[in-house]
N, C-alpha and C positions, 0 to 999 in steps of 0.2 A: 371395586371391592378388593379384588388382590392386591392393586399399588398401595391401598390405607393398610390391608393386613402387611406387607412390606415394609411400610414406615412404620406401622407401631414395632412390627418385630426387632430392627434397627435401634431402634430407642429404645425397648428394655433390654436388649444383648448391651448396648453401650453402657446402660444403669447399672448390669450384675456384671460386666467385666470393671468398671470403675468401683463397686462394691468390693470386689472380691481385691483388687491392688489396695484400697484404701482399708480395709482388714489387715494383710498382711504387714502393710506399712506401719499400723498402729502395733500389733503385735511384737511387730521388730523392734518399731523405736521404745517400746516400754521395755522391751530385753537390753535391749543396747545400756539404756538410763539408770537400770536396775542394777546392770554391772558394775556401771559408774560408781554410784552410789554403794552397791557393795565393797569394791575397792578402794573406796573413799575411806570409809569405814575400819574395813582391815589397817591401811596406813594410817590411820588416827589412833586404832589399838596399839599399833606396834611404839607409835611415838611417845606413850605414854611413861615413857622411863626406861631404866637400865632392867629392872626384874621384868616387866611386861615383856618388851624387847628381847630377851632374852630366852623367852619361851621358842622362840623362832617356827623352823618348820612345825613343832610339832603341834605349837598351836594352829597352826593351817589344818593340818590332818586332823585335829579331834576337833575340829568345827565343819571340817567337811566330813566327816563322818556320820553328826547328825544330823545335816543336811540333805545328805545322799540318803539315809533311815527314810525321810520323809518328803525331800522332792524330788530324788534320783539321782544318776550318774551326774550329771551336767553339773555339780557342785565337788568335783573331784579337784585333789590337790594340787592339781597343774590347772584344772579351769582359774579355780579361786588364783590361782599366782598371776595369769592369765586376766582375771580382772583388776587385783593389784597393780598388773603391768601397764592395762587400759587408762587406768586412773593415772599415772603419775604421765604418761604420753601425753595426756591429754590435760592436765595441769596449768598450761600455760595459756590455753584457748577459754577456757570454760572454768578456772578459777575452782576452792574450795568450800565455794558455799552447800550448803548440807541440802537438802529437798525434804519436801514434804510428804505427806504421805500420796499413795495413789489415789485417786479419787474415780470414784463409779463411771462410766461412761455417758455422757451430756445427752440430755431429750432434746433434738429440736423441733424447728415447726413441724420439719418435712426430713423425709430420710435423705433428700437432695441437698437437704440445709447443714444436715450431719460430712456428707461427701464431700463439701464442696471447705470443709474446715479441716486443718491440722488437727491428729489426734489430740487429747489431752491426757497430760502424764503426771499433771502436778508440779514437773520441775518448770524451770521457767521457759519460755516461749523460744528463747535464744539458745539457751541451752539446746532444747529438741530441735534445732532448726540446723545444730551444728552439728550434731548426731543421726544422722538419717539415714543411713545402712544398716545391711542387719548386722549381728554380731558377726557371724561366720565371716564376711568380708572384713571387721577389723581386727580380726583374727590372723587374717592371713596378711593384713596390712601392718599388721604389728611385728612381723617376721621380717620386713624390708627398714632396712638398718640405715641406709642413707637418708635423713631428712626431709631432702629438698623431694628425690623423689616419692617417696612415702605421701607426701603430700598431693602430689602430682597424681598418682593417680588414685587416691582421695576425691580431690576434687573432679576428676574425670568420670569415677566411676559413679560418682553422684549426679552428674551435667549429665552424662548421657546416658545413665538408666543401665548400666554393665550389670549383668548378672555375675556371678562368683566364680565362674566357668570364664568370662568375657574376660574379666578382670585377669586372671590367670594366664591365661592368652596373651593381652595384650603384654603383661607385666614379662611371660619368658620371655615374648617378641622381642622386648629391650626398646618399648615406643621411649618409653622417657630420653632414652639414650640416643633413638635415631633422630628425634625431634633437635633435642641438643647438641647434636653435631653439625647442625645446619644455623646454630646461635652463638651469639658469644656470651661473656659473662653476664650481662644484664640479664639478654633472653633465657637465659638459664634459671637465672631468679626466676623470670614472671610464670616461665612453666612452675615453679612451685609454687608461684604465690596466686595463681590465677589460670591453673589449666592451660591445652592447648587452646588461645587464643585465636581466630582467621581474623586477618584485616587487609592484608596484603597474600599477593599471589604467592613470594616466600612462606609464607606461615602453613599455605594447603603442603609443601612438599615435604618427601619423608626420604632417607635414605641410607638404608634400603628399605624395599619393600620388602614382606614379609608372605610369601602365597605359598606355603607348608600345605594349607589346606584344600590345593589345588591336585592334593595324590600323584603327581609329576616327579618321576624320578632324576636325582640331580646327575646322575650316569646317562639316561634313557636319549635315546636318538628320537625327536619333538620336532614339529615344524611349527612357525608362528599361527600358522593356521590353528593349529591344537593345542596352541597353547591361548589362543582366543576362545577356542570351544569351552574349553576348561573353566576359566574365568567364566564364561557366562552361564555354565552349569550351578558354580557356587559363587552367584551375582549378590547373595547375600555376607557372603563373608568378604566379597572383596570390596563393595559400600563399607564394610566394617572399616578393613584395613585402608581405605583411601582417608578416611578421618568423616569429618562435618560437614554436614550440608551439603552432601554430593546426591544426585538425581542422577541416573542413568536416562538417555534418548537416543542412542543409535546403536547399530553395530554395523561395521563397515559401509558408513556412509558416503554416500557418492556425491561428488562434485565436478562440474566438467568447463571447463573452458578453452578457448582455441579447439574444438572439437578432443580432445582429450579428456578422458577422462583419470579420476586420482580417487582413491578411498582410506576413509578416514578410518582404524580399525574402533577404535572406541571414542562415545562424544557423552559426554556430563555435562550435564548442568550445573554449577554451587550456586544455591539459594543465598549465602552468607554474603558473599563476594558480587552477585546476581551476575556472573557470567559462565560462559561456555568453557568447557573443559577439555582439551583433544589428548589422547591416549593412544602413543603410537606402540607396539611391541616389539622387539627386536630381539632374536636370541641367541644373537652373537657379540663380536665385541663393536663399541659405539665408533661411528663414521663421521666426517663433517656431512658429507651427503644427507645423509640420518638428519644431522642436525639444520640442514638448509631446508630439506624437505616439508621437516615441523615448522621452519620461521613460514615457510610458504601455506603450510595448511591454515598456520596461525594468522594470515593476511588476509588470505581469500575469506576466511570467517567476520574480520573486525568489517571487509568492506564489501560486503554482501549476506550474510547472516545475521550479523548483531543490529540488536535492536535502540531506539531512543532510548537513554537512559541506564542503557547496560554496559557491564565494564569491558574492557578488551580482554580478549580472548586468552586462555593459556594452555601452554602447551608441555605435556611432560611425556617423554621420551621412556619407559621402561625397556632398560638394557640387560644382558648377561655380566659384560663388561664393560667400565666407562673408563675414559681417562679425562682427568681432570682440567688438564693443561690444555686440553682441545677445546674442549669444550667455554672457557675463556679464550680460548686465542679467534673462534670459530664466529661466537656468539659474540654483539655490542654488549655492555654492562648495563643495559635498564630493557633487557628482551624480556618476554614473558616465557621463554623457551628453557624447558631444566631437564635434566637427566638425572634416573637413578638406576642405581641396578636395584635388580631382584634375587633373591635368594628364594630358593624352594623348601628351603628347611629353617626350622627356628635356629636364630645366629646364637653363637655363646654369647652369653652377658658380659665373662669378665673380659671378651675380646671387644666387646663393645665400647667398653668402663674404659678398656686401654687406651681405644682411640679418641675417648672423649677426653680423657687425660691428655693426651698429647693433642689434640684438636686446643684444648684451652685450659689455662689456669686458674683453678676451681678457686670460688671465694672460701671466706672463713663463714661456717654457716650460721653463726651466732652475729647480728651486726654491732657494731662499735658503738650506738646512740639507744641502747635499751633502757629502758624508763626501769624504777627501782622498785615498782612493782615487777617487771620482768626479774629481775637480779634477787626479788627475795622469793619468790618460784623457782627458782635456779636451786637457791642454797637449798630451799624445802627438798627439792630432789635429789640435790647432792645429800644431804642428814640423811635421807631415805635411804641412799644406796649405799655412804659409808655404815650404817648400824646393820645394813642385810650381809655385807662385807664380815662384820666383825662378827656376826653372829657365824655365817660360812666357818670364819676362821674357827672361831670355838669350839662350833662341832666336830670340824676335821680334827682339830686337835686334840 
């Protein structure tokens, strides 16, 4: 009787927490689309001529005024500019087509049948499919001026379910930047055009590491021992920061041969890649020792641990300090063995920017083969931003 009261309880906590995310989901994405659409609107007003046009700000203000009479703050004259900005951002993905109205919410068979479908908003299918944050995150993704990554963690924040706090996080971390510095130009693209991608043992490493939220002071006298405590205290946020499909399965795991024994301080599993992940700590500066150690851990694993079917083993080294030059001169060039340091504090960005700058020569983010539907979206945006220009001007003057 208890294991059936057990499984039914199971399955309607799993019904009302997929209820409850499929609520807010719909919720959002009709805010999101509504903006859209408002903003749409607004720059269709404004395009209407040199007198229309002209009214500038203050036609914002006397339409968000009787807005806000009647649906509140949220239609204030920085929101509404704010969904103008949304709209023209998003111009080139999702096109000018107008939407129709909202429609009531769909009866299905079953309320499992309603779950188990995308909301409906009216706009079209592709449209809401390209729109699926809430506002408030592209809110804050509208503030990130570089393109490529603006995109980047778009689509990240979408792929892996970031909350608005995550997204933040990750974004001062400067991930787009540590990912990229371990790319060249191609790879740089594809982080915008397609996320952080795993295919290879390269794609899992980052560097640096980013563990701020380990409360470790970057003065403080720490032994590795405490700084493995640490980490395994806040095992949630360092799954965060290791990336995708990482599993945790050991902590100083033991292996012995020749009567010797050796410990592994941390072992992961990645599901993505389906192998073993070894995690050595170190918190001072990087050694070749260090680094024979990890090819060794890395050995003993591929020819006594891994299984039929799984891939070889990888090994990353988190350091204080590394030098580069060893670490090639120490390692073959197809090891699975990498080195990063770690930082205790969120790194500057623009120090970050610098080194990706000088790490690689950034493309032109517009590419050279855009089709003349991209190119008359362009101009639409440029008309857009030279008549807010001249209106700017007028006022001032």
């Amino acid at each position: 009787m208890k294991s059936e009261l057990s499984i039914l309880f199971h399955k309607v906590r799993e019904l009302i927490i997929s209820a409850r995310k499929t609520a807010c989901r719909s919720v959002d994405t009709i805010q999101v689309l509504t903006n859209y659409e408002i903003g749409r609107r607004i720059v269709k007003h404004e395009q209407q001529g040199a007198k229309r046009a002209g009214y500038g700000e203050q036609v914002l203000k006397m339409l968000s005024g009787r807005l806000v009479v009647e649906f509140g703050k949220g239609f204030s004259p920085t929101n509404l500019k704010l969904m103008r900005q949304f709209y023209i951002m998003n111009l080139d993905r999702i096109g000018q087509t107008p939407s129709g109205q909202l429609p009531p919410p769909r009866i299905g068979q079953t309320p499992s049948d309603q779950l188990a479908q995308p909301p409906k908003t009216g706009f079209s299918e592709t449209t809401a499919r390209k729109l699926t944050l809430s506002w408030s995150h592209y809110v804050f993704l509208m503030g990130i001026k570089d393109r490529d990554e603006r995109s980047f963690y778009e689509i990240e924040s979408t792929g892996q379910d970031w909350s608005l706090r995550e997204l933040k996080r990750q974004f001062n971390s400067g991930l787009f930047e540590r990912l990229a510095l371990s790319r060249g130009k191609k790879g740089i693209k594809k982080l915008a055009l397609k996320g952080h991608v795993v295919e290879k043992p390269r794609d899992l490493v980052k560097d640096p590491y980013v563990l701020e939220f380990l409360g470790l002071s970057e003065q403080a006298v720490y032994s590795e021992s405490e700084l493995e405590t640490a980490i395994i205290n806040k095992l949630e946020n360092f799954l965060l920061e290791l990336g995708k499909g990482f599993l945790f399965e050991a902590r100083q795991q033991r292996f012995t041969f020749d009567d010797e024994h050796f410990f592994v301080d941390l072992v992961f599993y990645n599901r993505l890649l389906r192998c073993h992940i070894l995690i050595d700590l170190k918190i001072g500066r990087l050694t070749h020792q260090d680094l024979g150690q990890m090819q060794m851990y890395v050995n003993f694993f591929d020819r006594r641990v891994r299984l039929a079917g799984e891939n070889p083993t990888i090994g990353i080294i988190l350091c204080k300090m590394k030098n580069r030059a060893l670490v090639e001169l120490t390692l073959p060039k197809n090891a699975n063995v990498f080195a990063s340091e770690y930082k205790l504090y969120l790194p500057s960005k623009e120090e970050l920017k610098q080194k990706l700058l000088e790490w690689t020569e950034l493309e032109p983010q517009q590419p050279a083969h855009a089709t003349k539907k991209q190119h008359a979206r362009r101009k639409t945006r440029k008309n857009i931003t030279m008549k807010n220009k001249k209106r700017t001007e007028k006022k001032n003057g």
